[in-house]
C-alpha positions in Angstrom: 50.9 79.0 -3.3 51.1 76.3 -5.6 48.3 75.5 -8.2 47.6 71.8 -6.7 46.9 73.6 -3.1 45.0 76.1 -4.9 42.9 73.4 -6.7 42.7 71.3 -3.1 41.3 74.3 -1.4 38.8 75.0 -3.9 37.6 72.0 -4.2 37.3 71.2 0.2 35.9 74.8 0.5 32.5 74.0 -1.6 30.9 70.5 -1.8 30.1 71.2 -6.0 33.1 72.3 -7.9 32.9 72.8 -11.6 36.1 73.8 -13.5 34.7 75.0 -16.7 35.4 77.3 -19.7 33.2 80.9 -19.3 30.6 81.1 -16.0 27.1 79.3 -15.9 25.0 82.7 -17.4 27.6 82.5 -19.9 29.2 79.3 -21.1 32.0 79.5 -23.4 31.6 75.9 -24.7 28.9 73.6 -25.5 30.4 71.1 -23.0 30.6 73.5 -20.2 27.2 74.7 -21.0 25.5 70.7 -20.9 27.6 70.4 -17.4 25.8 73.6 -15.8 22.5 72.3 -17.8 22.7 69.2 -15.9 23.8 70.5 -12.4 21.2 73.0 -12.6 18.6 70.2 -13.1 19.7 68.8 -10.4 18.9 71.8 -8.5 22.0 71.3 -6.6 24.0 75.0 -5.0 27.4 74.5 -7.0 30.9 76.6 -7.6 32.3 77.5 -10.2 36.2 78.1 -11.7 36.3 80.4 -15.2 39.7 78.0 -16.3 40.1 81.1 -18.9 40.3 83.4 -16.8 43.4 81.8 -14.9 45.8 79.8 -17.5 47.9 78.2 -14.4 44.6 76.3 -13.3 43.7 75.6 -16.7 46.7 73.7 -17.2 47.0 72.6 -13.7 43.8 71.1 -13.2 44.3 68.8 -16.0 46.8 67.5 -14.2 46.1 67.4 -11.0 42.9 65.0 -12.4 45.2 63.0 -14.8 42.0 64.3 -17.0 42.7 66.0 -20.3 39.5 67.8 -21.2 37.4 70.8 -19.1 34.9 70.9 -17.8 36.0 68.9 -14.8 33.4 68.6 -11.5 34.4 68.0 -7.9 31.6 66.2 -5.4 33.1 66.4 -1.4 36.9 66.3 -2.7 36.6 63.9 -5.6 36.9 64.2 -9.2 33.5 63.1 -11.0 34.1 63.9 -15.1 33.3 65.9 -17.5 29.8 66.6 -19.1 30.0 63.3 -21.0 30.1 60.9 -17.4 27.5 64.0 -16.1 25.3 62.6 -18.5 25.7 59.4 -17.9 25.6 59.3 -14.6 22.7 62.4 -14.8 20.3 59.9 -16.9 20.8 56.7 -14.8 20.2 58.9 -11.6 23.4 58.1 -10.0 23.8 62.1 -10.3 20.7 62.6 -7.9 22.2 59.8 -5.7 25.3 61.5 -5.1 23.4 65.2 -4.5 21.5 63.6 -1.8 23.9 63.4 0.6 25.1 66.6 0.2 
C-alpha cells in the first residue's frame, strides 16, 4: 500500500487526525505538545500518528500536505496546520467552531 493511501485512510477513518512527533502522554517536541495542549482543551476525541515511529509517513505526510513542518492535524479529511494556525485559530475560536460539527 502506498504511503498517500495509507495517509487517506487514516485520516477518513477518524474525524481528528494529528500527525505528530512522540504520543500525547509523551510529546517529543514542544510543537507537538502545544497541538495536543490545545486539542485537549478543546475537549475534542482525536487520533493520533507517532511520525517517528514510521519514517515513510514522516516524510510522506509532508508531502502529501505540500506542508513542511509536523505536527500536521486532519478535521473530516482536510488538512488544518500545525500548532502555530492551532493557535490561531484555538484563540479566535474558529477551533471550537470547527469541533462543533463533529
Amino acid at each position: 500500500m502506498s504511503v498517500d493511501l495509507r495517509i487517506k485512510e487514516l485520516i477518513n477513518e477518524h474525524p481528528v487526525v494529528l500527525f505528530m512527533k512522540g504520543n500525547p502522554k509523551f510529546p517529543q517536541c514542544g510543537f507537538s505538545s502545544l497541538a495536543c495542549q490545545i486539542l485537549d482543551a478543546s475537549g475534542v476525541q482525536y487520533h493520533t500518528l507517532d511520525v517517528l515511529q514510521d519514517q515513510e509517513i514522516r516524510e510522506g505526510i509532508k508531502a502529501f500536505s505540500n506542508w513542511p513542518t509536523i505536527p500536521q492535524l486532519y478535521i473530516k479529511g482536510e488538512f488544518i496546520g500545525g500548532s502555530d494556525i492551532m493557535r490561531e485559530m484555538y484563540e479566535a475560536g474558529e477551533l471550537a467552531k470547527v469541533f462543533s460539527d463533529i
